[in-house]
Structure formats: structure tokens, C-alpha cells
C-alpha positions as CSV (number, residue, x, y, z in Angstrom):
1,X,0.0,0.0,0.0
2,X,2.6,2.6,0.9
3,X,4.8,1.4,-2.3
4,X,1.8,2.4,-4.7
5,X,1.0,5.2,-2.7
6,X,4.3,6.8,-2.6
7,X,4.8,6.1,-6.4
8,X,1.2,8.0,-6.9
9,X,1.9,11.4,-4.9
10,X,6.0,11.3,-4.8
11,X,7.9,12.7,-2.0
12,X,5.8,14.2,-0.2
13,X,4.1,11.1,1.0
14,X,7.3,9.2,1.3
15,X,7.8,11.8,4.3
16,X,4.7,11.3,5.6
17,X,4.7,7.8,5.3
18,X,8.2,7.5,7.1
19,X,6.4,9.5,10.1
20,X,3.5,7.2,9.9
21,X,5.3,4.2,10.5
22,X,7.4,5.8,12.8
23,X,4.2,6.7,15.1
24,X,3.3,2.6,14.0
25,X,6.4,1.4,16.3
26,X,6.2,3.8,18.8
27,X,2.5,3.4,19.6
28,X,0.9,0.3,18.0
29,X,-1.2,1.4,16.2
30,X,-1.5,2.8,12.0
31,X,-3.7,5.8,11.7
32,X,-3.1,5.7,7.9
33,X,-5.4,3.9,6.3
34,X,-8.0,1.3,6.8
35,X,-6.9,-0.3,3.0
36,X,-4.1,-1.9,5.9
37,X,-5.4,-2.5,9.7
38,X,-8.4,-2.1,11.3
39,X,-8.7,1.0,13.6
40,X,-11.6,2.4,14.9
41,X,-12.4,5.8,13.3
42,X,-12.9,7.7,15.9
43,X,-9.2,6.9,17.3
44,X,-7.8,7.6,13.8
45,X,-9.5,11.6,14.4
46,X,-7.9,11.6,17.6
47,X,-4.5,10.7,16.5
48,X,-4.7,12.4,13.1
49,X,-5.6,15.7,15.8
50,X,-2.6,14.2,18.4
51,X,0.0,15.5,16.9
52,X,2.9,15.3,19.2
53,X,1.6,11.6,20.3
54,X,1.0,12.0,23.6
55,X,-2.7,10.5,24.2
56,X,-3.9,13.8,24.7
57,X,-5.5,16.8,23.3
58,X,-4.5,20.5,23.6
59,X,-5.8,23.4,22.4
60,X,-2.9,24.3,20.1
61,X,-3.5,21.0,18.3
62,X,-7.4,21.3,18.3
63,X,-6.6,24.8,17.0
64,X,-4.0,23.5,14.4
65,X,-6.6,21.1,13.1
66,X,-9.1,23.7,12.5
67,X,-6.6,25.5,10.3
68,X,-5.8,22.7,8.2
69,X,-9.5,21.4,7.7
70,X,-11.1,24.9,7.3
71,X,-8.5,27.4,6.9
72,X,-6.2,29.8,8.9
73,X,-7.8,32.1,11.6
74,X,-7.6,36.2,11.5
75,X,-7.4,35.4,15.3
76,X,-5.4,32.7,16.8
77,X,-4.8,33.7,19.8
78,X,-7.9,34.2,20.7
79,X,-9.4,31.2,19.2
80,X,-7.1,28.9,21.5
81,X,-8.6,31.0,24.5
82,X,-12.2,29.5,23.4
83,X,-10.6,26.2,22.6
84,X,-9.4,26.0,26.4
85,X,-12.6,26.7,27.3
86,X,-14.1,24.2,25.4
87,X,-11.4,22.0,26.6
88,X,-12.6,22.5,30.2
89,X,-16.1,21.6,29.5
90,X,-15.5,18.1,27.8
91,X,-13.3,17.6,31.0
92,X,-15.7,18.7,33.4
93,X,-18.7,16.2,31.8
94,X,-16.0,13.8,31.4
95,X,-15.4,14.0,35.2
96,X,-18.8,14.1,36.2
97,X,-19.5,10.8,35.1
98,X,-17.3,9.1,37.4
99,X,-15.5,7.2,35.2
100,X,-12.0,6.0,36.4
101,X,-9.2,8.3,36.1
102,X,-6.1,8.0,34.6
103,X,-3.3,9.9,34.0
104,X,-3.6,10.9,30.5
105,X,-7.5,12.1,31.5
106,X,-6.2,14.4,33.9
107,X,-7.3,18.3,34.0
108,X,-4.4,19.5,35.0
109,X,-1.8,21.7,33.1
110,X,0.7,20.1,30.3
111,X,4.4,20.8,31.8
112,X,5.5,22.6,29.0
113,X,2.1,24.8,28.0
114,X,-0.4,26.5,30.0
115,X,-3.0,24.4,28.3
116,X,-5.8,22.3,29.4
117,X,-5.9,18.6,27.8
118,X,-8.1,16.4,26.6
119,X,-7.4,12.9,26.9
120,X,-8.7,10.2,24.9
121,X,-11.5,8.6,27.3
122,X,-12.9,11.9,28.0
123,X,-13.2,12.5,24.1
124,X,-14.9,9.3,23.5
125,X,-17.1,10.1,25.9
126,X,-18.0,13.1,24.8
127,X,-18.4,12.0,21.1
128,X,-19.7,8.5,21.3
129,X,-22.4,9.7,24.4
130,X,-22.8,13.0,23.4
131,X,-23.7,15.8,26.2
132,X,-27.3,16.7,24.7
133,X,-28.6,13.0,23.7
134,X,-28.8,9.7,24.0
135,X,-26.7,7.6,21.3
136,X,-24.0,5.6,21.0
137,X,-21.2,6.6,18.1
138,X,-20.3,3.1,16.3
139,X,-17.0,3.1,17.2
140,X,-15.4,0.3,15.1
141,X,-13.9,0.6,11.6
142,X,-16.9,0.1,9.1
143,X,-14.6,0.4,6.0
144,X,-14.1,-3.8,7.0
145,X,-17.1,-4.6,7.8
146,X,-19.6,-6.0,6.3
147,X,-22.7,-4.5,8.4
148,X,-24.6,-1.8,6.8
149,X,-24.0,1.9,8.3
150,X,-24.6,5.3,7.3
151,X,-28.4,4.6,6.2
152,X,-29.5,7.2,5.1
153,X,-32.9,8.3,3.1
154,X,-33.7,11.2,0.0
155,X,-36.7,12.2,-1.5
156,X,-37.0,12.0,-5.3
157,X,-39.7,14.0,-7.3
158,X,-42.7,12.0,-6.0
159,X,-42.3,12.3,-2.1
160,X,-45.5,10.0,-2.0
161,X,-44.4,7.1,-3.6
162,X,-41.0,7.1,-4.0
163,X,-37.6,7.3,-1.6
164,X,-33.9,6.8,-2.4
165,X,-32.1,4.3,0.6
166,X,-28.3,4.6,0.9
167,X,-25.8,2.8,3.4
168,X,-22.2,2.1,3.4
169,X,-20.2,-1.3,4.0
170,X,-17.5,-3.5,3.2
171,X,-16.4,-4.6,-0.4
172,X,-17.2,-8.2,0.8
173,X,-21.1,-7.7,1.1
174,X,-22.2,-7.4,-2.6
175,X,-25.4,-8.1,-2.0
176,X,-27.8,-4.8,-1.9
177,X,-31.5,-5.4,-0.7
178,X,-34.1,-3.7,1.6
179,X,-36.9,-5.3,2.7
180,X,-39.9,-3.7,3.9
181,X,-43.1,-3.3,5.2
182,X,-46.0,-1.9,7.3
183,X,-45.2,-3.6,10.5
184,X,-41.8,-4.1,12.1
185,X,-42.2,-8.0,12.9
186,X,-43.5,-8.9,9.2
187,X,-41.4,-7.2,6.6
188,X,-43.0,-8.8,3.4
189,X,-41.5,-6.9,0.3
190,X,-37.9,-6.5,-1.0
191,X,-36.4,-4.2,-3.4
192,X,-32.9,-4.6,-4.7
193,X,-30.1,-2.1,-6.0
194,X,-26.8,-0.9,-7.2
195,X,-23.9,-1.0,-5.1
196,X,-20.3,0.3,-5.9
197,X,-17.2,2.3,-4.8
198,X,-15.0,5.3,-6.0
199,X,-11.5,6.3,-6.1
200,X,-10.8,9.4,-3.5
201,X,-8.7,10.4,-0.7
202,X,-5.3,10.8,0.1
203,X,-5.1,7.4,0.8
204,X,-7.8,6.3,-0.8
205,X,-11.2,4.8,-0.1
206,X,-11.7,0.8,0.5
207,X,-15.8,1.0,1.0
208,X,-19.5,0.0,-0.8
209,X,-21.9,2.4,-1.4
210,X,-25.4,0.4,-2.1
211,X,-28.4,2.3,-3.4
212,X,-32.5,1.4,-3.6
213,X,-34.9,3.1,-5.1
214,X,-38.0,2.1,-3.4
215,X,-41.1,2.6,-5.6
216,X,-44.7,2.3,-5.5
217,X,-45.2,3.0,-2.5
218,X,-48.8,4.3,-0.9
219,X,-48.8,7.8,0.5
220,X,-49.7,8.8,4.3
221,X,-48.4,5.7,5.1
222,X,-45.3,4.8,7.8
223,X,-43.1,2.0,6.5
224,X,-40.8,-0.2,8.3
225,X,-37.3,-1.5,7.1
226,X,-34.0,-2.6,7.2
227,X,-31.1,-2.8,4.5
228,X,-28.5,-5.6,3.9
229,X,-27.1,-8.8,2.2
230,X,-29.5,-11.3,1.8
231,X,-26.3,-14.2,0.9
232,X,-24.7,-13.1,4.2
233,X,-27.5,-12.8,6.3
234,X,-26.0,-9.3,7.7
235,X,-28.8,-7.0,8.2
236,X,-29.2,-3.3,9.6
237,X,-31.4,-2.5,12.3
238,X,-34.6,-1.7,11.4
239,X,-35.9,1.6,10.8
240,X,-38.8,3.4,9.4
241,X,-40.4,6.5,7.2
242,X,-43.2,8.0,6.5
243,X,-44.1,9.0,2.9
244,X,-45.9,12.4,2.6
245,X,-49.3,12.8,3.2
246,X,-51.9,13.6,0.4
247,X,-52.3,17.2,0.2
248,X,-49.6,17.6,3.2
249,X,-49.3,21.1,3.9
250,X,-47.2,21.6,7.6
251,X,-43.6,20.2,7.8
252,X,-41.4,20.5,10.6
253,X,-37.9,21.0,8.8
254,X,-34.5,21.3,10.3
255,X,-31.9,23.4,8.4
256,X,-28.5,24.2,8.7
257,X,-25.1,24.7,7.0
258,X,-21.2,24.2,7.7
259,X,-21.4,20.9,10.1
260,X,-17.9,18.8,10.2
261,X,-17.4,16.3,13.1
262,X,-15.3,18.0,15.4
263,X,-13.8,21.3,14.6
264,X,-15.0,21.7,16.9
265,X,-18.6,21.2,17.3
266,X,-20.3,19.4,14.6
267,X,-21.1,16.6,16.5
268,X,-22.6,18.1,19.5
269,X,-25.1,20.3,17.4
270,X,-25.9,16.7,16.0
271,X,-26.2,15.2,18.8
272,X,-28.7,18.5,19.6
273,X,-31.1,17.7,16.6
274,X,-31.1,14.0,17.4
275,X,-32.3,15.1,20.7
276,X,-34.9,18.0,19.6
277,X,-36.2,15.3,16.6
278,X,-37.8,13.3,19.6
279,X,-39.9,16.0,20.5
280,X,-40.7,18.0,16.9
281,X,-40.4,14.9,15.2
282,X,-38.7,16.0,12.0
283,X,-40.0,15.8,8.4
284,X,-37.5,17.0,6.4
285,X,-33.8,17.9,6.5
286,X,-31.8,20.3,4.9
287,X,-28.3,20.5,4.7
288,X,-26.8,23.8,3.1
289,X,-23.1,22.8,2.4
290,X,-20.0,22.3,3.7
291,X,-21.3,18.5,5.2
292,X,-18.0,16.5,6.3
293,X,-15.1,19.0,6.3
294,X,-13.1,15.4,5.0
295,X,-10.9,17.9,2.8
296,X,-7.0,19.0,4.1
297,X,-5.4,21.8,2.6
298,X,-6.2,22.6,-1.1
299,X,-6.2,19.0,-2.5
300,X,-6.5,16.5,0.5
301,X,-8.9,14.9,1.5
302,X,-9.5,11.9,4.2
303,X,-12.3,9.7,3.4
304,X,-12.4,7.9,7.0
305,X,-13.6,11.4,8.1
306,X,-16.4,11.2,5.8
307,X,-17.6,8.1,7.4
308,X,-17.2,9.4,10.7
309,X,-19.7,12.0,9.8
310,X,-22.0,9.7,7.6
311,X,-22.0,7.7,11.0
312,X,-22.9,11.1,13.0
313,X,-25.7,11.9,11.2
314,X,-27.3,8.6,10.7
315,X,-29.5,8.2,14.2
316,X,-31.6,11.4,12.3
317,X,-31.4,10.2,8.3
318,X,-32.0,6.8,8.7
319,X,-35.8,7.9,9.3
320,X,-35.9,11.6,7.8
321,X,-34.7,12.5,4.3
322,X,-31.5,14.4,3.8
323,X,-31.2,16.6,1.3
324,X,-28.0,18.5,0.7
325,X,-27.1,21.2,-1.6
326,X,-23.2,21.4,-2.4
327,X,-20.4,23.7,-1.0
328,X,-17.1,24.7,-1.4
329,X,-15.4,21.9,1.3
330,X,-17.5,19.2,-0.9
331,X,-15.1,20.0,-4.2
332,X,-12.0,17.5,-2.9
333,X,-11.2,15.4,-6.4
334,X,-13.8,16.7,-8.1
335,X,-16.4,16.4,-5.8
336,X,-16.0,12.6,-6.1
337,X,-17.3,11.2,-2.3
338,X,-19.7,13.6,-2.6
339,X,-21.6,12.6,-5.6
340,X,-21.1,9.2,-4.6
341,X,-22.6,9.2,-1.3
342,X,-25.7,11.5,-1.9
343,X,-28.8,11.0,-4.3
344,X,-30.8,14.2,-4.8
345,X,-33.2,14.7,-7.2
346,X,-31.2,16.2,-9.7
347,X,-32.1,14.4,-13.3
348,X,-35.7,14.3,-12.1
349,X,-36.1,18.0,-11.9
350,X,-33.9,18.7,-15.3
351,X,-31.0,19.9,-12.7
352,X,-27.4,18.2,-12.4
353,X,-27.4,15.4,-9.5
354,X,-26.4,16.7,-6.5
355,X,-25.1,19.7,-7.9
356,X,-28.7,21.8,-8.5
357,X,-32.1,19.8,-8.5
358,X,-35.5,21.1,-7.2
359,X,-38.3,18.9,-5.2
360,X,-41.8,19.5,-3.6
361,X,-43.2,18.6,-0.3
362,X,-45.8,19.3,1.8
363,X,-46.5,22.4,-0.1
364,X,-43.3,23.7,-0.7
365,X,-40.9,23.9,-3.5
366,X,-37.4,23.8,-2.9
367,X,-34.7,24.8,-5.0
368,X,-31.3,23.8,-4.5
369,X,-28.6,25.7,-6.6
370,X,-24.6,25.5,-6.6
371,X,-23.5,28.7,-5.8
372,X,-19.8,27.2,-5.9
373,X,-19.5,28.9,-9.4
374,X,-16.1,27.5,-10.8
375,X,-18.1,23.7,-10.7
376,X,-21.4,25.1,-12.3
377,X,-21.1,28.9,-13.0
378,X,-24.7,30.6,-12.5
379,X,-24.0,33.8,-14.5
380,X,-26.5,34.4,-17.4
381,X,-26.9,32.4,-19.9
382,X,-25.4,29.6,-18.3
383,X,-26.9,26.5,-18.1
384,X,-27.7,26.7,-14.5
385,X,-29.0,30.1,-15.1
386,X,-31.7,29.2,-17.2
387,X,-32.5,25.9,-15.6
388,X,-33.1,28.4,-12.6
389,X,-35.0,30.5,-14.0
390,X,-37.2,27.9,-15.6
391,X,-37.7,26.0,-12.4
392,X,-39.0,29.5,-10.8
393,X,-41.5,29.8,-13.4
394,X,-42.8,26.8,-13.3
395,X,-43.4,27.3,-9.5
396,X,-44.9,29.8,-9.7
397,X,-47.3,28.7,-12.3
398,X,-48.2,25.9,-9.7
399,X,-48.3,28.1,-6.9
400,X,-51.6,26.6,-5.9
401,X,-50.5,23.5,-5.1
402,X,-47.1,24.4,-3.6
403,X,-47.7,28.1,-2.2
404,X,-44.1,28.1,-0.7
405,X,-41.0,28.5,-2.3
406,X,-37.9,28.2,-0.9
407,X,-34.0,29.0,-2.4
408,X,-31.4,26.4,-1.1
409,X,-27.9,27.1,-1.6
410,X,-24.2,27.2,0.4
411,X,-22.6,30.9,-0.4
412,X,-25.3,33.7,0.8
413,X,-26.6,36.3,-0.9
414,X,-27.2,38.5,2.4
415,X,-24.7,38.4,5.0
416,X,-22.9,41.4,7.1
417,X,-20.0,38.9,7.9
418,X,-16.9,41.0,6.2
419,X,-15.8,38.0,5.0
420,X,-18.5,37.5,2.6
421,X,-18.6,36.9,-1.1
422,X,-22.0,37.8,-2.2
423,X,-22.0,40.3,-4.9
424,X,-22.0,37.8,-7.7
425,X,-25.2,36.0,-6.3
426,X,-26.7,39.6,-5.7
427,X,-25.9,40.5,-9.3
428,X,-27.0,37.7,-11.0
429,X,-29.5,35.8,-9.1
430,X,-31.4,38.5,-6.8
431,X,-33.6,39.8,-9.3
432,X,-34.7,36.1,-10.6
433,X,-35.9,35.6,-6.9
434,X,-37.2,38.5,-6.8
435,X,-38.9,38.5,-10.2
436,X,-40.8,34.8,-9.3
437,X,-41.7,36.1,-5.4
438,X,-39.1,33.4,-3.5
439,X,-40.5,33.6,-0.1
440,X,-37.3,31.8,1.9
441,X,-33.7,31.6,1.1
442,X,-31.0,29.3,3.1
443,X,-27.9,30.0,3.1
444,X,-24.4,28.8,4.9
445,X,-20.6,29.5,4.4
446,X,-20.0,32.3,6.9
447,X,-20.0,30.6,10.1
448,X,-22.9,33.0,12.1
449,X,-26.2,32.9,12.3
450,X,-27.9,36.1,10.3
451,X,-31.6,36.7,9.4
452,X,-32.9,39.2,7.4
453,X,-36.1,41.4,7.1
454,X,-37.4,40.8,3.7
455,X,-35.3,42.4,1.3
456,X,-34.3,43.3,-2.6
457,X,-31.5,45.4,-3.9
458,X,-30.0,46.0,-0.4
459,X,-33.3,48.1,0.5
460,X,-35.5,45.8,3.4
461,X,-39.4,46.6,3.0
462,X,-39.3,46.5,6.7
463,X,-36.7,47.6,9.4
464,X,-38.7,46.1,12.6
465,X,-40.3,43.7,14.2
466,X,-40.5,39.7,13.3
467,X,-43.3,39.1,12.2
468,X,-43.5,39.4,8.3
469,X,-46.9,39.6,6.6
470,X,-47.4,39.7,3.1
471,X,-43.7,40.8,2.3
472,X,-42.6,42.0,-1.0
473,X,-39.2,40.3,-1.4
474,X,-37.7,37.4,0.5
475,X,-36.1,36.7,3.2
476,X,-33.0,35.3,3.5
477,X,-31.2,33.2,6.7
478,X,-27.7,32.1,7.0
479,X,-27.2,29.3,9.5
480,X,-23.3,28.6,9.1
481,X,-23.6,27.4,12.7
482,X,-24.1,23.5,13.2
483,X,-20.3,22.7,13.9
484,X,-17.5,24.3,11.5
485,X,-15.1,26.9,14.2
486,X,-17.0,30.4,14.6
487,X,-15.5,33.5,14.9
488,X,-16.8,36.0,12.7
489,X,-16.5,39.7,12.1
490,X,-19.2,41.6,11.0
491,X,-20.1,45.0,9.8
492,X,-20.6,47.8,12.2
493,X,-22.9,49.4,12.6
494,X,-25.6,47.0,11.1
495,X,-27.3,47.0,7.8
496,X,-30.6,48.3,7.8
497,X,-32.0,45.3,6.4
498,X,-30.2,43.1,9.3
499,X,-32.9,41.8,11.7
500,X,-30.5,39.3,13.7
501,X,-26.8,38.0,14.1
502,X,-24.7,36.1,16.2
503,X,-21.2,34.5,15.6
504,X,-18.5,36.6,17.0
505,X,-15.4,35.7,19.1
506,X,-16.9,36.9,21.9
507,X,-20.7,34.9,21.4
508,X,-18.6,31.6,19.8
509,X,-20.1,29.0,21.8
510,X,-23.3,30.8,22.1
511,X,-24.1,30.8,18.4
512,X,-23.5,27.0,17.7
513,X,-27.0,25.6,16.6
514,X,-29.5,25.0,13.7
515,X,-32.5,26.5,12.4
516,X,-36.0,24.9,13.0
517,X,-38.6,25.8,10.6
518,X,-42.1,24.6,11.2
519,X,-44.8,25.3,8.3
520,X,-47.7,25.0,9.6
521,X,-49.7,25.4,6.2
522,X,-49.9,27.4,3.0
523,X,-50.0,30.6,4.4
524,X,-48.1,30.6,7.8
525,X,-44.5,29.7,8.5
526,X,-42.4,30.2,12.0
527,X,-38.4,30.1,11.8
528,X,-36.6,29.9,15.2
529,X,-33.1,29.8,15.9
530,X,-32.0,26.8,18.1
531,X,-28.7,27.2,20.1
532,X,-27.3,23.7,21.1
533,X,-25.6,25.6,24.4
534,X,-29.2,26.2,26.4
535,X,-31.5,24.8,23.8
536,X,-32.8,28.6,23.8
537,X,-34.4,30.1,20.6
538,X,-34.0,33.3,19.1
């Protein structure tokens, strides 16, 4: 594996493969890639973080893994302040569980920095257990086995019928079946699929990707299932969905943007929705961009970390569809893992796969565009231009039937963060939402949470207040917030079109969440602001 590998990318990876083997003899363990030995995933995170090897987590190296997953911070120093702080809490829960201690779990001070560590039991425990819910992380290395993980469910353009099953295993289970039906004990039909693999990763990608289209289906109706090989006898666990309701006009919908696993906090804003989704009982998801964060640097990209997250997100899309639009930490090799692993419904809808596709549910038509504009450019004339364009029309024309319409896409076209890049979206795409009366667009990117009051051409229709009746342009929402490092700067003072923001240094941990939407029919809508810190809304 190394020999090929170092004859594919040169040099450079004979270096890194030396220190790989290297940390092999010192500590027992490869954190390279599962092609070789079978390490749990979770430990290969924590050692690929672990940089000087000692068991144990600082806030330099937490901070050091930020930058190479999202990019270097304006503020460093003041971003390892919060990452102490954060350190301190995973300890604190850690300890109040009264688990044994041991030296590398300790609280106290490393000899040689004023840093707080985090060993490894304390960071299983936070990631497996979770603060804010009760699940248990799979900790064992799924690229080997041959039991199905990472279910997850999309919708395709006939919500009542139809739904697209995914899950992930080993090469060695060909065999790609669900089997279903309307009670859990007696699951009497059985629809087969595709399966297969890409090529991806710095070190490549050793796993199955299986795929069922599940048809025919009756509508209103809850369906049981469970996916697997029928020649091995491995099956999942079984689950179950609900296929929408004639005429269905509320949906409870969670939406959010810029997730990861843990840089720092993707997983406990996760762990927060699998939590709230047992109370609100979720219909749909959406997920604006930025998914994984599997990509290193400005070509890497580790696949294991993709399955990590595929893992972390599977208690809620095993039973709720997932639909993602694409963003810029989804381009590693040419978007590869991510067309592979998703199924939106792109060719259905005249768009491009995953890349922009429309759907309808319970009254609502979504459209999901790429805004990552050197993949599919969105400039006039373009090809995504006018599929935009036409897809708004014919909305619009069927505006009785689906009163809502909502814009989905990863870069925003409102946003008071200083770091934004929204003038080309504004250019070109404002006036078509505009023009075909968009009521809702979601955004993500810039790690804050922003709404606005309805707005067009920079000028909002209304500077007060929450409550929107009748407004004249849409609204947009950026939700950057479910897990990717926060730390914004924004614009002072306010624009006048500006109702809400949150995401400085100072408000970090405060502004980690997601954004709950609950339609409650054709004319009424409520967006709220969940913050995984208090579970508070804003």
C-alpha cells in the first residue's frame, strides 16, 4: 500500500509515510489507512488531531486542526482562548460521570504549555455519548465490515411514492437489498439495488456504497425497514419513514449549513437535533453545504472522516430525508465522495445530480442551486441560469398547489460577515428571486447565524419587528452554525436590512445551533433559531 501510494503522490508522501510508520512502532497502532489494519475511526481523528503523540489533546493541536481542515484564523490567539474553554467543558462532563481516572484524563496543566488537555477517554465520551442525547457513536472501523452503516434516506420527485435508501459497507457484502413493510415484525416486500465504490482520498477509499430506489409506494403511510445482504445474512437494524401525506401542507424541517465532526462542534449540534427530533419529530432535512469537512489543505482529503460524519448523522437520516445542496469543502477530487454518497433529485427535476435539482413537499418547493460557481457557473446564460429561471417559473405557475417557495444554496446572498462573497449571487440571481416572489432563502458559508427582514436590492421593505406579513421580497437566513469553528467579524454598525446576528469571538459558543422551521400550512411559516448551548431560541 505505501509502495503504490508513494509512487502515486512522490515525495511528499514518502515523508509522511516514514512518520506514519514511525508513530506505527512507537505506539501500536496505524492511523493511515483502513486499506491496511483495522482501527476504529474515531481513534484515527484523535490521533490524526494528536500531533505530538501523547494521548492527549490541547488546544494548540485542536486549534492546528481547524486550520488545516477549514482554513487559517484572523485570530489565533484568541481562538485557542475558546478552545481552552471548550477543553474545560469536555473535561468537566467527562469527570462528572465518574469514570476512572487516569493519567492521560487528567485536568491538569501540560508541563511545557499553559494548556488544558483532553485525553482520549474523556473525548470518546463526549463523542460517542454526546452531552445533549442519548446515542451511542459506532465506534469500530466500518470500511471492513460488512454490516450496513450510514443509512441514510432522499426524497426523489414523488415524495408519495418514492424514496432513495443509501448505506455504506464492506467490499465483501455485494449483495444490496431492503426489505420492507408496514409492520416491524413482518417485513414482506424487497427491493434490490446498485452498489459500488469510488477512487478518492489521500489514501484512498476501500468501501460500498449500495443504493435502492423504493417505488410504488402508498402515501400517508409509515413504512418499516432494514437494509443488507440477503447471501450473508448481515442486516441493519430496522428503521422506518413515513411518505408524505396527500395534500400535506405543515412540515417541521431542520436546516443548517457548515457541520464537520469535530472542529470543533459538529457533532454536539448533532447530537442536539437527534435530541430535539424526539420531541418535533422532524420531516425533512436540509443541509446547506459544507457536510463532512473530510478535505485537508487545497487537494487532500481523508475519506475515513467522511464516514465518521456519515455515522454522526445517521441516528436522524436513517428515518428523515436528507437533502443537501453542495459547497465549497465538498469540491475534494472533483467532488467525487460527494456525488457518490448523496442522491438528490437532480435528473428528475432537469437539474445536475447533486449539484442543483429542485423537489416539492408538503406544499413547498425547494430549489437547490450551486453557488460554488467555478463547478457550475450561475451567471447568465449559463446553463444553471436558465435551468433556474425555468424551475421558478414553473413554481410559480403551480403556486396553488405548492404556495411556498424556498431557495437552497451554500454561499449567501445577504450576509454582514466582512468576509463574505455575495456580490456575484446579488448580481445575478437577486432579481430572478425577486422577479418569481421566492419567499425563503438558506444559506451557509459564513459561520454565524444572520436573518434578514425581507429584502431586494440591499433596501429591506421593513426595518422592525419579526413578524412578516405579506412581504414583498424574500427573506433570507444564513445558518453557518451546526459545527464548523466560529468567529466572525461583521459590519458595524448593522445594515438596515439586518434583523438578527450572532457568531463573534466573543458569542462563539453561544451561536452554535440550527435552524428549526415549522410550516404549519400554505400561508403561515415560524423560523426559530436553536442554540445547542441552552437549547434557547432566538
Amino acid at each position: 500500500h505505501f509502495e503504490t501510494e508513494m509512487a502515486r503522490r512522490g515525495t511528499h508522501l514518502y515523508s509522511v509515510c516514514c512518520v506514519l510508520l514511525l508513530l506505527v512502532a512507537l505506539f501500536g497502532c496505524i492511523i493511515v489507512s483502513a486499506h491496511a489494519v483495522s482501527v476504529p475511526h474515531v481513534r484515527r481523528l484523535f490521533d490524526t488531531i494528536d500531533t505530538n503523540g501523547d494521548n492527549s489533546l490541547s488546544p494548540h493541536e485542536l486549534l492546528a486542526m481547524i486550520e488545516k481542515f477549514e482554513e487559517p484564523l484572523a485570530e489565533p490567539q484568541r481562538a485557542l482562548t475558546k478552545l481552552s474553554e471548550y477543553a474545560k467543558s469536555v473535561n468537566k462532563a467527562h469527570n462528572a460521570q465518574q469514570l476512572k481516572r487516569v493519567s492521560d484524563e487528567s485536568e491538569s496543566k501540560s508541563e511545557s504549555e499553559d494548556e488544558v488537555l483532553i485525553g482520549w477517554k474523556a473525548f470518546m465520551q463526549r463523542y460517542s455519548s454526546g452531552s445533549r442525547a442519548d446515542i451511542t457513536f459506532q465506534s469500530r472501523d466500518d470500511i471492513i465490515s460488512e454490516f450496513p452503516q450510514q443509512v441514510h434516506l432522499s426524497l426523489t420527485d414523488k415524495p408519495q411514492s418514492e424514496v432513495v435508501v443509501m448505506w455504506i459497507t464492506s467490499v465483501s457484502a455485494t449483495g444490496t437489498l431492503v426489505k420492507y413493510g408496514l409492520n416491524a415484525d413482518n417485513l414482506l416486500s424487497s427491493t434490490s439495488g446498485i452498489s459500488y465504490t469510488y477512487e478518492a482520498g489521500e489514501f484512498g477509499w476501500s468501501g460500498l456504497i449500495h443504493k435502492v430506489y423504493l417505488t410504488n409506494l402508498t402515501a400517508s403511510t409509515k413504512y418499516f425497514y432494514r437494509v443488507g445482504d440477503s447471501s450473508l445474512n448481515v442486516w441493519s437494524s430496522i428503521f422506518s419513514f413515513k411518505t408524505e401525506t396527500i395534500n400535506q401542507t405543515e412540515a417541521r424541517i431542520a436546516t443548517f449549513g457548515d457541520m464537520g465532526t469535530t472542529i470543533p462542534l459538529g457533532f454536539e449540534v448533532a447530537n442536539q437535533i437527534i435530541k430535539d427530533d424526539k420531541t418535533l419529530h422532524f420531516d425533512l432535512i436540509t443541509h446547506v453545504g459544507d457536510l463532512a469537512y473530510a478535505g485537508v489543505s487545497a487537494s487532500w482529503e481523508y475519506e475515513y472522516i467522511w464516514d465518521i460524519w456519515g455515522e454522526q448523522i445517521a441516528s436522524l437520516a436513517n428515518h428523515i430525508p436528507y437533502m443537501t445542496a453542495v459547497g465549497n469543502h465538498e469540491k475534494y477530487f472533483n467532488f467525487t465522495s460527494f456525488k457518490a454518497r448523496f442522491q438528490m433529485p437532480g435528473e428528475e427535476s432537469g437539474g445536475i445530480g447533486d449539484f442543483y435539482h429542485s423537489w416539492d413537499y408538503a406544499g413547498i418547493h425547494f430549489v437547490s442551486m450551486c453557488t460554488e460557481d467555478y463547478a457550475y457557473t450561475y451567471q447568465p446564460g449559463s446553463r444553471q441560469y436558465q435551468w433556474l429561471e425555468t424551475d421558478l417559473a414553473r413554481a410559480v405557475a403551480n403556486r396553488a398547489r405548492t404556495p411556498w417557495i424556498f431557495v437552497l444554496g451554500h454561499r449567501p446572498m445577504y450576509s454582514s460577515d466582512l468576509s463574505t462573497d455575495s456580490g456575484p449571487l446579488q448580481k445575478y440571481i437577486e432579481p430572478l428571486l425577486y422577479k418569481y416572489r421566492v419567499d425563503l432563502a438558506m444559506w451557509g458559508h459564513m459561520h454565524c447565524y444572520e436573518r434578514t427582514y425581507p429584502v431586494y436590492n440591499n433596501v429591506p421593505t421593513q426595518t422592525s419587528g419579526n413578524v412578516y406579513i405579506n412581504p414583498k421580497a424574500p427573506t433570507h437566513l444564513v445558518i453557518g452554525t451546526s459545527g464548523a469553528f466560529i468567529g466572525e467579524k461583521f459590519q458595524e454598525p448593522a445594515p438596515a436590512w439586518s434583523a438578527k446576528r450572532t457568531g463573534t469571538f466573543d458569542e462563539s459558543y453561544d451561536s452554535y445551533g440550527y435552524g428549526y422551521l415549522h410550516v404549519y400550512n400554505g400561508t403561515h411559516l415560524q423560523f426559530q433559531f436553536k442554540r445547542w448551548i441552552d437549547d434557547t431560541v432566538w
